[in-house]
C-alpha positions in Angstrom: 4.5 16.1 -11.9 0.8 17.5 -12.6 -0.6 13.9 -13.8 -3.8 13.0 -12.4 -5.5 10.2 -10.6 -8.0 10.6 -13.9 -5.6 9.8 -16.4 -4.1 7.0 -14.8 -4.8 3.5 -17.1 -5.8 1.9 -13.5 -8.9 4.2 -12.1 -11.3 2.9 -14.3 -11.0 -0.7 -12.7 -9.8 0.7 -9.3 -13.4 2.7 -9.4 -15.3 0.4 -10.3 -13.9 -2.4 -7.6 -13.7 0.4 -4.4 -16.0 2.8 -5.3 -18.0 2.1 -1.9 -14.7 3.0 -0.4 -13.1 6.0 -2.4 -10.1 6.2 -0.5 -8.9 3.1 -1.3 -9.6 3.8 -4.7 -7.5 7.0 -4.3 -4.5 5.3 -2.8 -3.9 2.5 -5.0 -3.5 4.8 -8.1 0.2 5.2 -7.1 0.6 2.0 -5.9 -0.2 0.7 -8.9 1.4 3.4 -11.4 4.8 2.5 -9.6 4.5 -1.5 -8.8 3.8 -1.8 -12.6 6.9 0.4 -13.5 9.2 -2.5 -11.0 10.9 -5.0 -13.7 9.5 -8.2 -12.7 11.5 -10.6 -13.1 13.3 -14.9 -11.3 11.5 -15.5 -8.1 8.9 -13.3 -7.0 7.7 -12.8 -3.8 4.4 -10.7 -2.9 4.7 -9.8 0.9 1.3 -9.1 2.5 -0.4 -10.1 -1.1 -4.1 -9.8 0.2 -6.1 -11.7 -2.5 -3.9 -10.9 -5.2 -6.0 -8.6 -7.1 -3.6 -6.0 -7.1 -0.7 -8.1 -8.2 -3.1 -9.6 -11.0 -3.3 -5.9 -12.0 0.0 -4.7 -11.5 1.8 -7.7 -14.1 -1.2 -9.1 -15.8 0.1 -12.5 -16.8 2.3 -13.0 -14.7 2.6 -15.8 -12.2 4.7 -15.1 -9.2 6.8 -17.4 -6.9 4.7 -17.1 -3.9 2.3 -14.9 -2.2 1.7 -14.3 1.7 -0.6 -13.0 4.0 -1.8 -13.1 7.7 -5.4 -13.3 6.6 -7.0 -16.7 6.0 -9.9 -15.0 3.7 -7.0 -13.2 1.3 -5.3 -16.2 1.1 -7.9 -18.3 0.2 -8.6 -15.6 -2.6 -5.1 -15.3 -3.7 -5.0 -19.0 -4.3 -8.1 -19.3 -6.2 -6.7 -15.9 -8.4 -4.5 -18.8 -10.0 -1.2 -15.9 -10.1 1.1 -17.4 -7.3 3.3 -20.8 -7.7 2.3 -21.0 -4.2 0.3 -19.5 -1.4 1.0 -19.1 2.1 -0.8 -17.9 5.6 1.7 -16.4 7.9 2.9 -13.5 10.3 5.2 -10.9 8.0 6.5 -10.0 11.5 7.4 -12.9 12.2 9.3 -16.0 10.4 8.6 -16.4 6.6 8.1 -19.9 5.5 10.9 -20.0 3.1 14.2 -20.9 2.7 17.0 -18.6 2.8 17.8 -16.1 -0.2 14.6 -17.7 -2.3 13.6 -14.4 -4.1 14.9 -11.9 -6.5 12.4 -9.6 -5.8 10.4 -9.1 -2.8 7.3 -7.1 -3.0 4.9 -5.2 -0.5 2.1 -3.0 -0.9 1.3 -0.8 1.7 1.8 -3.6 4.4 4.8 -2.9 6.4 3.3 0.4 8.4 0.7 -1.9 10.0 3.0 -4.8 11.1 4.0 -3.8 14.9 7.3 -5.5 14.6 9.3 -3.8 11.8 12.9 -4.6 12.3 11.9 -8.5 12.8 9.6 -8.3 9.5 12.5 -6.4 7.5 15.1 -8.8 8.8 13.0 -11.4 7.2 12.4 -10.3 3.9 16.3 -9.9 4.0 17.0 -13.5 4.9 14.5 -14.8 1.7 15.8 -12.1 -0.9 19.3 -12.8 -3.1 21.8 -10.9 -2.1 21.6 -8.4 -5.2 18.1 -9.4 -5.1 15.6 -6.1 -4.9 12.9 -5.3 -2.1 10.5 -2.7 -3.2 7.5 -1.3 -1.1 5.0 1.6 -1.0 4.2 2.9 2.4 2.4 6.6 3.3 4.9 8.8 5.4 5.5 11.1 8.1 3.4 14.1 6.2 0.2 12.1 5.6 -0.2 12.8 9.7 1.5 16.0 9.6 -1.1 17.2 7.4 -3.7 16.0 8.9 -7.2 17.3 8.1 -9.3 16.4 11.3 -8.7 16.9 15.1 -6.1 14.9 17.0 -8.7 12.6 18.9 -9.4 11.2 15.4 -5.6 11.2 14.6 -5.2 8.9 17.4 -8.3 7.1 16.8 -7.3 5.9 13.4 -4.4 5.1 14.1 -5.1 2.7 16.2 -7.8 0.6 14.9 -5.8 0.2 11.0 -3.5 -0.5 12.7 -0.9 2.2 11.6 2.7 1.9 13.4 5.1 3.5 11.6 4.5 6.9 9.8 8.5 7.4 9.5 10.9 10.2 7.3 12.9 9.1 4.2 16.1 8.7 6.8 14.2 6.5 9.0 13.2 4.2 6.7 16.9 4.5 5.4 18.5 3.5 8.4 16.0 0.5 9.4 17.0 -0.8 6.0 20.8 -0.8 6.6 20.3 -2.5 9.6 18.2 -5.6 8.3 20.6 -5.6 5.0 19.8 -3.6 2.3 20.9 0.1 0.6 18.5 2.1 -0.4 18.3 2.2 -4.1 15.7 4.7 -5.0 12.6 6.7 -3.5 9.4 8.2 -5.8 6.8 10.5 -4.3 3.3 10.6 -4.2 0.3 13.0 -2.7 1.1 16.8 -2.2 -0.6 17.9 0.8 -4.2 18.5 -1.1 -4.3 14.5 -2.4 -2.7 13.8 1.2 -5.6 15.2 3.2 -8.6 14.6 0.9 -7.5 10.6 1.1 -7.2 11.0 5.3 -10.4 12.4 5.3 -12.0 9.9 3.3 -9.8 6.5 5.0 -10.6 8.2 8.3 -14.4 8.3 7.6 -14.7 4.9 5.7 -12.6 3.0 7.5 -14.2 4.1 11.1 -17.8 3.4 9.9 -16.9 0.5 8.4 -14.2 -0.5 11.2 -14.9 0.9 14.1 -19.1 1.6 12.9 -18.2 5.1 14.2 -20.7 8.1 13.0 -20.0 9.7 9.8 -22.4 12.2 8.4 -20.1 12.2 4.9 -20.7 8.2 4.8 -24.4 8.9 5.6 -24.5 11.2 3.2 -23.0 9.1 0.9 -24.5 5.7 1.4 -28.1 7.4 1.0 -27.6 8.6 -2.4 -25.2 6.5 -4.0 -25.2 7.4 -7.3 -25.3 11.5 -7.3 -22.0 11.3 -4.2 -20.5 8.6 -6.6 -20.0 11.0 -9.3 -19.3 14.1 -7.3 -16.3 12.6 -5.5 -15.2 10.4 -8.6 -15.1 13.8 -10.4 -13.5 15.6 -7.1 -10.5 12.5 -6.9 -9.8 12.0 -10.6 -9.1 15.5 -10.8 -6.5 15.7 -8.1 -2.8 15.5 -8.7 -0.8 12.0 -7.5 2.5 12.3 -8.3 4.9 14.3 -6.5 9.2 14.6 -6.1 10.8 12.5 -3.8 10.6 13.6 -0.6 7.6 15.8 -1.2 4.5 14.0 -0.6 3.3 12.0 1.7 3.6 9.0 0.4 7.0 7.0 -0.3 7.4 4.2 -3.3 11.0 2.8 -2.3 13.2 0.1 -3.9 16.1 -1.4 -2.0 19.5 -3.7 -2.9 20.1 -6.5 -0.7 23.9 -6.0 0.3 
């Protein structure tokens, strides 16, 4: 349980493509380490698939069914990446543009906790997977607030321009699963509480100066001397433990069978 983000095979190139934006860099190690451990196999879907760098990462050489996403830019990106049989702008909370029971396996990275309408985005992925057919996501939980490491106004504040909807327990997400048609197959852990809040602090700071253009004296500080701060937090992240039991940390990798 003590392996760290340093010894992971995928923060070299996650440094080197986010080191303007550590947190990111912090987060995906997990994402990664687990989405690469999923047996890829049939129809793939990548749900909220961004440009599809991380899925080019993730399976390298693979080429995967189709990959969607609300944003024109990451669409365009994902298409040119050459990975996906097909591309496709849409809303993940509302209908897919697929047919009924397409996919054996249905991924998403880290998307679902910023779509506002859950239950109608889960019921969807449920219509396009195989019955049998696996849906597998990472998503922060519950504790990444609970530990918070800044005041509430900033809480609040962050949550609302990500946007971040759901923060919800291991039974939550459970239950909203049963509902749209699956059983919960499995849950892996990542981020004790020291990981949890050093990547808040950092995604709250980054992502309101470079969101929001809110104040940051850490971003200042880190912006002016790029190359000293670079190596002081690279050596401060890689050093910090990721991986955690399964209801420990704050930070939830779940596979799920549709019934």
């Amino acid at each position: 349980m003590d392996e760290t983000v340093g010894e992971s095979r995928f923060w070299r190139p996650l440094w080197q493509r986010y080191s303007a934006s550590p947190s990111v860099a912090l987060c995906r190690v997990p994402e990664l380490e687990y989405a690469s451990s999923l047996e890829v196999k049939g129809d793939v879907l990548d749900h909220c698939c961004g440009d599809g760098w991380f899925a080019s990462l993730a399976w390298p050489g693979r080429t995967l069914a189709a990959g969607c996403d609300l944003d024109e830019f990451s669409i365009q990106g994902a298409g040119k990446r050459g990975i996906y049989a097909r591309v496709d702008r849409c809303d993940a909370g509302k209908r897919l543009p697929y047919a009924e029971g397409s996919f054996d396996l249905t991924f998403n990275n880290s998307g679902l906790e910023h779509i506002a309408e859950l239950d109608a985005a889960l019921a969807e992925v449920a219509r396009v997977t195989r019955r049998g057919g696996i849906f597998a996501f990472n998503v922060l939980n519950h504790r990444y607030f609970e530990w918070w490491p800044l005041d509430q106004s900033s809480r609040d504040a962050y949550r609302e321009w990500q946007p971040f909807y759901h923060a919800l327990t291991i039974a939550e997400w459970k239950a909203r699963l049963e509902v749209a048609g699956f059983a919960l197959q499995g849950v892996r852990g990542y981020f004790c509480e020291e990981a949890a809040r050093l990547l808040a602090l950092l995604d709250c700071e980054f992502s309101g100066y470079l969101m929001r253009r809110r104040k940051s004296a850490l971003v200042s500080r880190y912006r002016s001397w790029p190359g000293i701060h670079c190596f002081l937090w690279r050596r401060k992240i890689s050093g910090l433990p990721w991986r955690t039991e399964p209801d420990a940390g704050a930070g939830y990798f779940i596979t799920a069978v549709r019934t």
